[in-house]
Each structure stands twice: as C-alpha cells, then as structure tokens.
mmCIF file of the N, C-alpha and C atoms, coordinates in Angstrom:
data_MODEL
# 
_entry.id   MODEL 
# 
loop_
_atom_site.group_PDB 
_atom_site.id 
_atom_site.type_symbol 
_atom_site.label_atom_id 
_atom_site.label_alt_id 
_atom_site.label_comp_id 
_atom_site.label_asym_id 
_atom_site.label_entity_id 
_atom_site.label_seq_id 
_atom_site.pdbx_PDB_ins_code 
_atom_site.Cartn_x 
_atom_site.Cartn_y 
_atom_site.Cartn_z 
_atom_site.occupancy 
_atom_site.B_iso_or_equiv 
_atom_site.pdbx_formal_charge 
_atom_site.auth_seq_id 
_atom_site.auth_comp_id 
_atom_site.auth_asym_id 
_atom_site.auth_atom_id 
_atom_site.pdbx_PDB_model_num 
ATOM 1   N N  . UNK A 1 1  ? -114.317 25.361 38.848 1.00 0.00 ? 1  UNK A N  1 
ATOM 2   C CA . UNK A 1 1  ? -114.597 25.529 40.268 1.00 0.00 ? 1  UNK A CA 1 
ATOM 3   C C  . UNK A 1 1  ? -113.327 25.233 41.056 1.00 0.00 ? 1  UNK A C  1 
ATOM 4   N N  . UNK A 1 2  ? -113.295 26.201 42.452 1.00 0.00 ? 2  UNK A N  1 
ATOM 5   C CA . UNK A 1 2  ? -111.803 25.957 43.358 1.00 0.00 ? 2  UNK A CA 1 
ATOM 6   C C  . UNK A 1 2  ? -112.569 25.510 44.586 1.00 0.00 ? 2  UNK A C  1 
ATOM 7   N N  . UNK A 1 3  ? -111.184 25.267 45.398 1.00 0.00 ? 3  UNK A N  1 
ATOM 8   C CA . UNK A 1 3  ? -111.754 24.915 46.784 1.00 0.00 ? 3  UNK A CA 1 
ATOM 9   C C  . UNK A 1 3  ? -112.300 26.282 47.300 1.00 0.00 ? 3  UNK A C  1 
ATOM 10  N N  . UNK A 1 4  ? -112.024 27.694 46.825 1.00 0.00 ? 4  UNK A N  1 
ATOM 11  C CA . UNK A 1 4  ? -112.578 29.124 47.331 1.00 0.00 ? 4  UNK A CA 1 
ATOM 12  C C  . UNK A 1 4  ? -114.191 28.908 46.965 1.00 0.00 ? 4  UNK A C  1 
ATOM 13  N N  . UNK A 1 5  ? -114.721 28.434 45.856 1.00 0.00 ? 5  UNK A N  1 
ATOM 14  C CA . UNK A 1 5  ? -115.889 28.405 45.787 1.00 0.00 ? 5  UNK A CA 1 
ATOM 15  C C  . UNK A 1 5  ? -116.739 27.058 46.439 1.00 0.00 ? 5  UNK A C  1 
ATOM 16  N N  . UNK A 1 6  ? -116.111 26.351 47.068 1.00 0.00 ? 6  UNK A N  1 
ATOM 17  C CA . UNK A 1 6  ? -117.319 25.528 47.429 1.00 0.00 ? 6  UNK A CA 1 
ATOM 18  C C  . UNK A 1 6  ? -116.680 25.541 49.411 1.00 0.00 ? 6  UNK A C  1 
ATOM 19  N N  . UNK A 1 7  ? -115.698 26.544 49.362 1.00 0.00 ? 7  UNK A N  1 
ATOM 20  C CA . UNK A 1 7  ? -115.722 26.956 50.978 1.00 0.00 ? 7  UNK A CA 1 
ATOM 21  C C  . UNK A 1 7  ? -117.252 28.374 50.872 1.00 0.00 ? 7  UNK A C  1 
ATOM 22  N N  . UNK A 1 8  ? -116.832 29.090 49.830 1.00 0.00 ? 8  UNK A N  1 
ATOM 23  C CA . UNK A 1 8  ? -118.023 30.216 50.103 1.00 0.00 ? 8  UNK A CA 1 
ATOM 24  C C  . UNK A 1 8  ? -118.815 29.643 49.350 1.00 0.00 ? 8  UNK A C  1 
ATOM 25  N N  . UNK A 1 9  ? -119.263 28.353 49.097 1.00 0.00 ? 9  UNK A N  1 
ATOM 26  C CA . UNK A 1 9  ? -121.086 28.370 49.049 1.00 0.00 ? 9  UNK A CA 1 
ATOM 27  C C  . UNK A 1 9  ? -121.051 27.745 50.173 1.00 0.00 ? 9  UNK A C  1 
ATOM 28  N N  . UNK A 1 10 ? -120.378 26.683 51.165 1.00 0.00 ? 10 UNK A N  1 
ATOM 29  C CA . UNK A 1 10 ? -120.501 26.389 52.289 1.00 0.00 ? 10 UNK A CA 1 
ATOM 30  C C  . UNK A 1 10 ? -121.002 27.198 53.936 1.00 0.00 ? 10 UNK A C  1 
ATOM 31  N N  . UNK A 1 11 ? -120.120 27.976 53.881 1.00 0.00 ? 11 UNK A N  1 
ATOM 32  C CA . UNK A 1 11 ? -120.075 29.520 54.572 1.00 0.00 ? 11 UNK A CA 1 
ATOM 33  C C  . UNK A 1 11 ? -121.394 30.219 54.470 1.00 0.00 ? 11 UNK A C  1 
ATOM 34  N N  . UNK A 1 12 ? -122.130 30.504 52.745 1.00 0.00 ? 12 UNK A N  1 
ATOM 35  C CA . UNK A 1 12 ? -123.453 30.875 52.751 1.00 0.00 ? 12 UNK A CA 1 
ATOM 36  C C  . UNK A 1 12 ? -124.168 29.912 53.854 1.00 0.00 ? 12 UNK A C  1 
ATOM 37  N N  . UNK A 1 13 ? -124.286 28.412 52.986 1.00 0.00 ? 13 UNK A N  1 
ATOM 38  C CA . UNK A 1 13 ? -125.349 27.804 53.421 1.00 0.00 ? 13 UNK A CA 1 
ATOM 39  C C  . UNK A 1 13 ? -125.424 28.075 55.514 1.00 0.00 ? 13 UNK A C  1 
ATOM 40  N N  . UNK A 1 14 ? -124.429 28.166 55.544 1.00 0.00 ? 14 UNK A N  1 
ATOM 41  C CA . UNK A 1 14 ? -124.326 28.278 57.203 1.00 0.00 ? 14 UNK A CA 1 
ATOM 42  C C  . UNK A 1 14 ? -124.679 29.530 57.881 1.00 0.00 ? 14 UNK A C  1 
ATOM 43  N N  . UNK A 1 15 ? -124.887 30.271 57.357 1.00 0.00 ? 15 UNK A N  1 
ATOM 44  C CA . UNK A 1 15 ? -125.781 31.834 56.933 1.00 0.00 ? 15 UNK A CA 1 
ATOM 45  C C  . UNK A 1 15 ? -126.894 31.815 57.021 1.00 0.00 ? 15 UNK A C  1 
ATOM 46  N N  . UNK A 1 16 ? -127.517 30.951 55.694 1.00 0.00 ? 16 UNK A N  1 
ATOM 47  C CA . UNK A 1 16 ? -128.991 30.902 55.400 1.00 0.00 ? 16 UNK A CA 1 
ATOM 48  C C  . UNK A 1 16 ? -129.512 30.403 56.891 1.00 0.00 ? 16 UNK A C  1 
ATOM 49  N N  . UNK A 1 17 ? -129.023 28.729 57.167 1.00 0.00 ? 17 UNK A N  1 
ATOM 50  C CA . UNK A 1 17 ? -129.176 27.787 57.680 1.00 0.00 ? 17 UNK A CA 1 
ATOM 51  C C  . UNK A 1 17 ? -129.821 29.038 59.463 1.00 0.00 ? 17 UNK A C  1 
ATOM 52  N N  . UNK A 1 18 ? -128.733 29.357 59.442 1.00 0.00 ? 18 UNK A N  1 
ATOM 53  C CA . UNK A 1 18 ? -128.965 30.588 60.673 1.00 0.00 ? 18 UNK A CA 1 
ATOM 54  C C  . UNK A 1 18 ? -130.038 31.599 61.240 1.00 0.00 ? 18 UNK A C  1 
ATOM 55  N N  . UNK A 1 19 ? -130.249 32.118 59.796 1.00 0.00 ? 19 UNK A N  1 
ATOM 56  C CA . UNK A 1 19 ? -131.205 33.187 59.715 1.00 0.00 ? 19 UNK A CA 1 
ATOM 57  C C  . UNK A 1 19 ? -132.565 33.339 60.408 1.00 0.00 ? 19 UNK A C  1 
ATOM 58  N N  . UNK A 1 20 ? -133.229 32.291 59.926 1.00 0.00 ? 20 UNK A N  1 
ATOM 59  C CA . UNK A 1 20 ? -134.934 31.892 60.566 1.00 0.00 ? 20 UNK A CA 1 
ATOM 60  C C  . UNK A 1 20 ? -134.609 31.586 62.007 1.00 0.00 ? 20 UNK A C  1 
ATOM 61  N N  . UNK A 1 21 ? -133.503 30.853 62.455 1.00 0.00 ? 21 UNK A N  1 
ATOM 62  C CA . UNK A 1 21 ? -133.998 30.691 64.306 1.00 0.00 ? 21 UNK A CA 1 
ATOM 63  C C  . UNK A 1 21 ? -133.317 32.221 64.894 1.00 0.00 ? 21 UNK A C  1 
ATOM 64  N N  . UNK A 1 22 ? -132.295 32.649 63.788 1.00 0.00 ? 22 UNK A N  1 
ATOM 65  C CA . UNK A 1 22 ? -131.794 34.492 64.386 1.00 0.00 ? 22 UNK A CA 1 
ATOM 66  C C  . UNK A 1 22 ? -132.743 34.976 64.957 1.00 0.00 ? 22 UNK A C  1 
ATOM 67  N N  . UNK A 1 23 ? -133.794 35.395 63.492 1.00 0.00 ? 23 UNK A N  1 
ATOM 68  C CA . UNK A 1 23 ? -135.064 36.282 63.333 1.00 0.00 ? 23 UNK A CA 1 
ATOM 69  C C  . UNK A 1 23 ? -136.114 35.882 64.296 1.00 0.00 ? 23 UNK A C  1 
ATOM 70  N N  . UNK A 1 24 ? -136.670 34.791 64.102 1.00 0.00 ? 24 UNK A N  1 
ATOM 71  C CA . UNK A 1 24 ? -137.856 34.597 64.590 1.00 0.00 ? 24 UNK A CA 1 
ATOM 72  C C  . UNK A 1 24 ? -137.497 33.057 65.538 1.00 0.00 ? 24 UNK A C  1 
ATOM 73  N N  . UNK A 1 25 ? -137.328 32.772 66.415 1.00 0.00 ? 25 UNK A N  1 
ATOM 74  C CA . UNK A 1 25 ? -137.240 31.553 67.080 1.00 0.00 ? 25 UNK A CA 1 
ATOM 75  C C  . UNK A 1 25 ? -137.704 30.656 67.457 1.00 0.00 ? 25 UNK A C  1 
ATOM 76  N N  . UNK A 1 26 ? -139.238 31.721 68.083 1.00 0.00 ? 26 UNK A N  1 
ATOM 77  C CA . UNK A 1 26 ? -140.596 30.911 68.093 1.00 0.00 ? 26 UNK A CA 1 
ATOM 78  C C  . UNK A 1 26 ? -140.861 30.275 66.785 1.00 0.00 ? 26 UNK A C  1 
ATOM 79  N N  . UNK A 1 27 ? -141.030 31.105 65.774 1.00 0.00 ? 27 UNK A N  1 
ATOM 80  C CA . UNK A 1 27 ? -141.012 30.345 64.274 1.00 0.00 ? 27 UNK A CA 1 
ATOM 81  C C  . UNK A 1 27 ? -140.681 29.131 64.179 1.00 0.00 ? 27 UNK A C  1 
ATOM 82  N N  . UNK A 1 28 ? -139.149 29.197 63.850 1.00 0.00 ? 28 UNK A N  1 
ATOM 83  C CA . UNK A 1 28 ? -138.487 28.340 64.464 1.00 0.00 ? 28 UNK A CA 1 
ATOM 84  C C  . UNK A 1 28 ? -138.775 27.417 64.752 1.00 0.00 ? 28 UNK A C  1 
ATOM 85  N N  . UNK A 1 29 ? -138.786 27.096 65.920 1.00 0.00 ? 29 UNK A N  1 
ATOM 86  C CA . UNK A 1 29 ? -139.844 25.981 66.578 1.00 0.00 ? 29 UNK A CA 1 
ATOM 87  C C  . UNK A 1 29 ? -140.775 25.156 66.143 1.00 0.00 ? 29 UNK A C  1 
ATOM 88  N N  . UNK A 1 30 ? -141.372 26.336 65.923 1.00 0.00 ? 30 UNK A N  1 
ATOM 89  C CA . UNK A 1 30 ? -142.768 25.729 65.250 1.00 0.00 ? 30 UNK A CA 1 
ATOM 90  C C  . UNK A 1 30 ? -142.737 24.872 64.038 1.00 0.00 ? 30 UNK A C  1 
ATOM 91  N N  . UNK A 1 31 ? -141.737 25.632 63.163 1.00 0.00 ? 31 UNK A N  1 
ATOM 92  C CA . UNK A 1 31 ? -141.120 25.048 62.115 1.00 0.00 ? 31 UNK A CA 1 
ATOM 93  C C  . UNK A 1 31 ? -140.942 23.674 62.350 1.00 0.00 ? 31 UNK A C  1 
ATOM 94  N N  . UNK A 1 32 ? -140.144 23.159 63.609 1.00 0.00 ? 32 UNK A N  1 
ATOM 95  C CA . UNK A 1 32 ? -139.201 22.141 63.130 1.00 0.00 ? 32 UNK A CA 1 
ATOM 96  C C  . UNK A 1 32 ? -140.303 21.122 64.022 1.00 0.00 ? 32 UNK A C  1 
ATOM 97  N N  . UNK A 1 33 ? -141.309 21.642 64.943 1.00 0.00 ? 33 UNK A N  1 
ATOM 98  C CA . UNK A 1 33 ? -142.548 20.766 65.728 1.00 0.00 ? 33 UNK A CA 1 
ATOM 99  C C  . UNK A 1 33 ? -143.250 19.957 64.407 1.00 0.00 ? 33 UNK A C  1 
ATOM 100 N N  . UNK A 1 34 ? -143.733 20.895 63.757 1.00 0.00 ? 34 UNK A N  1 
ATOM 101 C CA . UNK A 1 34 ? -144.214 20.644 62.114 1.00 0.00 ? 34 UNK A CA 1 
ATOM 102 C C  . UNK A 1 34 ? -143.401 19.248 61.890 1.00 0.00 ? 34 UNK A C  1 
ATOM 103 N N  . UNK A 1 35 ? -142.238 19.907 61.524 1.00 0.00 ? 35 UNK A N  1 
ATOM 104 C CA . UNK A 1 35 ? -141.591 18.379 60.609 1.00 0.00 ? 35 UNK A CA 1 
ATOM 105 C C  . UNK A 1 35 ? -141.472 16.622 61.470 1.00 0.00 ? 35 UNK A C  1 
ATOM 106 N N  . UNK A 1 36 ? -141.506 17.331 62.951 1.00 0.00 ? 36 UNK A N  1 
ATOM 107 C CA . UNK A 1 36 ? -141.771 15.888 63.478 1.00 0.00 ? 36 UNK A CA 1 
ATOM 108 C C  . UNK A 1 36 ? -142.497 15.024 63.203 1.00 0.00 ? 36 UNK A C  1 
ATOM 109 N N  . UNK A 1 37 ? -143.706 16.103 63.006 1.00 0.00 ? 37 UNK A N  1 
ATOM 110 C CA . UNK A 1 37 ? -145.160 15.435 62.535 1.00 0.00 ? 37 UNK A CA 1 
ATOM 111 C C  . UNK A 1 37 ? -145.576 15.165 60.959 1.00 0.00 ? 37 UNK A C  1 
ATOM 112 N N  . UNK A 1 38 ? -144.123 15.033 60.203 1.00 0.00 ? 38 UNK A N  1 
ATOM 113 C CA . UNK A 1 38 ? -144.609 14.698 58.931 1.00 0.00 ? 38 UNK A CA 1 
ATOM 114 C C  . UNK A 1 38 ? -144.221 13.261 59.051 1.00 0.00 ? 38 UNK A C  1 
ATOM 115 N N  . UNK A 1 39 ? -144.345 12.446 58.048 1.00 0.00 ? 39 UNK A N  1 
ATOM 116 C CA . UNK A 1 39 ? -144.303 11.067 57.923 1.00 0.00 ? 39 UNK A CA 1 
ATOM 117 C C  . UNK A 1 39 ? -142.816 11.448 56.990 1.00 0.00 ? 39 UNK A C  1 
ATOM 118 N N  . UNK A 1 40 ? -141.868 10.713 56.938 1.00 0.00 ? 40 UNK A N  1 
ATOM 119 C CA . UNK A 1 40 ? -140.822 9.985  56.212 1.00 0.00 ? 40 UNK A CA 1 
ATOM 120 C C  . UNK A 1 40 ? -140.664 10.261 55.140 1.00 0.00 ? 40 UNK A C  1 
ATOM 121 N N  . UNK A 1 41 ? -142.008 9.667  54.660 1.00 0.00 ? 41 UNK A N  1 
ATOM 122 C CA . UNK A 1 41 ? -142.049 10.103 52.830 1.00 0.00 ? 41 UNK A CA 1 
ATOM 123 C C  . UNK A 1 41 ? -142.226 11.404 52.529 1.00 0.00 ? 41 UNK A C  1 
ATOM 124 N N  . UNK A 1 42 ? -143.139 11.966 53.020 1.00 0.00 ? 42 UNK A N  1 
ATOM 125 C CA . UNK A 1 42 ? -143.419 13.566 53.230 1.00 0.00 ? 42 UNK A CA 1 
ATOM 126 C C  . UNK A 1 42 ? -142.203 14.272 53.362 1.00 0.00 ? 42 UNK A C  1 
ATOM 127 N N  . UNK A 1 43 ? -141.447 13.556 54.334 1.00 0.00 ? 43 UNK A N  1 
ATOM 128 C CA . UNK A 1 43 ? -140.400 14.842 54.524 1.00 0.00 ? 43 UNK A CA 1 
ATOM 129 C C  . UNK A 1 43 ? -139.250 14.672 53.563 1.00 0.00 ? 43 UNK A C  1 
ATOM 130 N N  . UNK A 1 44 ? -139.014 13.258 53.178 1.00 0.00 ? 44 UNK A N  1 
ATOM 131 C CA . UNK A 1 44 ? -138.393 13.309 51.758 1.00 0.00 ? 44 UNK A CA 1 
ATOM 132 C C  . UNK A 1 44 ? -138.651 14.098 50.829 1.00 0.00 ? 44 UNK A C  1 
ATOM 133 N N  . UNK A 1 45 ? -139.818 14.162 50.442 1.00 0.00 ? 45 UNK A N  1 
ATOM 134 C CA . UNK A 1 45 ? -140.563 14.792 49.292 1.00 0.00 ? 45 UNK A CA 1 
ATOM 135 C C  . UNK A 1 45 ? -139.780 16.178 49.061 1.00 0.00 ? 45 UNK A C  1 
ATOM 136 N N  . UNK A 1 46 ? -140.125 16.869 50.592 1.00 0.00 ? 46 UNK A N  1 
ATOM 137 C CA . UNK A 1 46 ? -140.187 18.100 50.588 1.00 0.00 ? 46 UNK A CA 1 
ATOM 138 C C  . UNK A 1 46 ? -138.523 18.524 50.055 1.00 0.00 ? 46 UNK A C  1 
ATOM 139 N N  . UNK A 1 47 ? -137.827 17.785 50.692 1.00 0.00 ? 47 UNK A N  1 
ATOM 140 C CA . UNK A 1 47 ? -136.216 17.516 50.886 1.00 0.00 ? 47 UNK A CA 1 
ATOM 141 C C  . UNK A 1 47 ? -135.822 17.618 49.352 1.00 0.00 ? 47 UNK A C  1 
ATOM 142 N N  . UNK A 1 48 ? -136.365 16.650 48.911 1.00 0.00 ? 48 UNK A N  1 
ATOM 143 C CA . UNK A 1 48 ? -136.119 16.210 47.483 1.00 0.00 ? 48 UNK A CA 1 
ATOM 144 C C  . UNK A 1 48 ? -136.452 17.797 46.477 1.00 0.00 ? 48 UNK A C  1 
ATOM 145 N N  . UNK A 1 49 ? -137.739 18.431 46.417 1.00 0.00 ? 49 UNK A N  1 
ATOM 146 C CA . UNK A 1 49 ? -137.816 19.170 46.342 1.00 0.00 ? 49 UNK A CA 1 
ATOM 147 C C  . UNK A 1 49 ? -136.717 20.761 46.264 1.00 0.00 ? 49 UNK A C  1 
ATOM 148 N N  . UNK A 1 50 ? -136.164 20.816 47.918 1.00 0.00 ? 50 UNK A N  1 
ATOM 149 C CA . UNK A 1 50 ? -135.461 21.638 47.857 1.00 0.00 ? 50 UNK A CA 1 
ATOM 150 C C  . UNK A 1 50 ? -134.476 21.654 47.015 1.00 0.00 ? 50 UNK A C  1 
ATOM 151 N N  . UNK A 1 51 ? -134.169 20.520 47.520 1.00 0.00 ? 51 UNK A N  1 
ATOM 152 C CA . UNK A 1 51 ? -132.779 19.918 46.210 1.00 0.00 ? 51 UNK A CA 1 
ATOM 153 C C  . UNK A 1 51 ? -132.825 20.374 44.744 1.00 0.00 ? 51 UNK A C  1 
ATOM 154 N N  . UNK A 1 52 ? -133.730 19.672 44.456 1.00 0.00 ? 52 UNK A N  1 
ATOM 155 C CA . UNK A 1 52 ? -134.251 20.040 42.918 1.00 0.00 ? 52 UNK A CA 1 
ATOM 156 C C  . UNK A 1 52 ? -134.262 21.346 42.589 1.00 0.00 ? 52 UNK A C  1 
ATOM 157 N N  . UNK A 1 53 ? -134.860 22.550 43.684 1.00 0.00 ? 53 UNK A N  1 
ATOM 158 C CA . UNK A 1 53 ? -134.797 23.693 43.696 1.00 0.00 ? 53 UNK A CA 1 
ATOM 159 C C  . UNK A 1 53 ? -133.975 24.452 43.694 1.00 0.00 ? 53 UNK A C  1 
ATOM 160 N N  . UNK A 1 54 ? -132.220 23.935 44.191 1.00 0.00 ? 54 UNK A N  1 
ATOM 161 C CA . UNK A 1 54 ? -131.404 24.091 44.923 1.00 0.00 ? 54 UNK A CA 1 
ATOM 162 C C  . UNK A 1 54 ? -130.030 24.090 43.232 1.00 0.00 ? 54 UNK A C  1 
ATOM 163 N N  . UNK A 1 55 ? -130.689 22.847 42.854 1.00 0.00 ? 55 UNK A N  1 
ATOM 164 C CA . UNK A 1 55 ? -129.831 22.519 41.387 1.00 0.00 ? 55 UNK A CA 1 
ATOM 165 C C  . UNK A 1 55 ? -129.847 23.722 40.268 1.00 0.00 ? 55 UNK A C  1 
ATOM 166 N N  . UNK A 1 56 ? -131.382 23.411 40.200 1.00 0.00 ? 56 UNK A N  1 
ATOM 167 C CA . UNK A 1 56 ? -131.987 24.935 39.115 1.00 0.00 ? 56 UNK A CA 1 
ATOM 168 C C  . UNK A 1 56 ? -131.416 25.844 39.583 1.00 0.00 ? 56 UNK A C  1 
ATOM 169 N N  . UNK A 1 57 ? -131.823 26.700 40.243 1.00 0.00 ? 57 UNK A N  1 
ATOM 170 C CA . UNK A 1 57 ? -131.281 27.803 40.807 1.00 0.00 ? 57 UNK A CA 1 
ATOM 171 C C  . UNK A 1 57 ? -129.839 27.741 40.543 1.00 0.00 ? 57 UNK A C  1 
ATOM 172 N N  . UNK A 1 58 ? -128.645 26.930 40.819 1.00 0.00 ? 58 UNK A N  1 
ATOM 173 C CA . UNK A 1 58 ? -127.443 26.690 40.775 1.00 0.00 ? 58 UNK A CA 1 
ATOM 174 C C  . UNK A 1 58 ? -127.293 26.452 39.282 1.00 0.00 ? 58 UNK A C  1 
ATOM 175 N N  . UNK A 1 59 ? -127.576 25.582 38.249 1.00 0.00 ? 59 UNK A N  1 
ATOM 176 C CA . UNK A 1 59 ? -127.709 25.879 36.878 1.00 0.00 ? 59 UNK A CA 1 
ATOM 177 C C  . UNK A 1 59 ? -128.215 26.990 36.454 1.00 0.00 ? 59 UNK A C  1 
ATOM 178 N N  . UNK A 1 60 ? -128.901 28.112 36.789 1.00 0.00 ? 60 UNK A N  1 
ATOM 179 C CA . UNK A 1 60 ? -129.519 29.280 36.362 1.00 0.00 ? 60 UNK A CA 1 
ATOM 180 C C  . UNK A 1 60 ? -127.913 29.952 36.404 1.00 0.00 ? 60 UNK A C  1 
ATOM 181 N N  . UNK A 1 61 ? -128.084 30.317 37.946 1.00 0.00 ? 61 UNK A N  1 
ATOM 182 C CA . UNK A 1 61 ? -126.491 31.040 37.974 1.00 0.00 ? 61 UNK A CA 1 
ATOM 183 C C  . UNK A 1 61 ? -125.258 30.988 36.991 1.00 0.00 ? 61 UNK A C  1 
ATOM 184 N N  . UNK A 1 62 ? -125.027 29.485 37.016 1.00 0.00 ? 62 UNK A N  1 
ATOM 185 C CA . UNK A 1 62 ? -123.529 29.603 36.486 1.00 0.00 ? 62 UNK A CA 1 
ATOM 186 C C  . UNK A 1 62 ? -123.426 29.263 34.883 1.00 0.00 ? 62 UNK A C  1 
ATOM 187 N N  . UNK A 1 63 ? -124.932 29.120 34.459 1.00 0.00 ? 63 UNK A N  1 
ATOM 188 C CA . UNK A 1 63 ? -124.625 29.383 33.021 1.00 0.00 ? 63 UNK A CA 1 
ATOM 189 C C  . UNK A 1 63 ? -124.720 30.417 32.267 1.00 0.00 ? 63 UNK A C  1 
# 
C-alpha cells in the first residue's frame, strides 16, 4: 500500500459520505433525527457493525 491508495480510499469515502444528503435530503434528515434517538450502545452497535462490514468487504477485495 502507498500514500496514492489510502488518499483514494479517502476521496471515495468523501463521495459515499455525500451521496444520501446529494440525492435525497429530506432522507437525510430523517436519517440522522433517527440516530439522535438511539441510545449510545445502539449506535455503537450499529457503528461497530459497519466497521466489521467495512473490513470484510476490504479483505474480500485485496485478496
């Protein structure tokens, strides 16, 4: 791995990160009203989750 690859997975994530309030805003919103209303642990969970999701996916790829 170079500094070229973890500027362009950076660059993605700031892409992805973008997309849902682009598209839909109200969504959006709603989305992030939601997470106010989760508790701590909950939203860890979910967090934790992505992560986990985030690894796999990233071990799938580069092996």
């Amino acid at each position: 791995m170079n500094w070229d690859d973890l500027f362009a997975a950076l660059a993605l994530v700031l892409v992805i990160e973008g997309l849902m309030p682009f598209i839909s805003p109200a969504g959006y919103k709603e989305n992030m009203s939601q997470m106010l209303k989760m508790s701590d642990s909950g939203l860890r969970a979910v967090a934790l989750g992505s992560m986990v999701a985030g690894v796999f996916f990233l071990y799938l790829v580069r092996s």
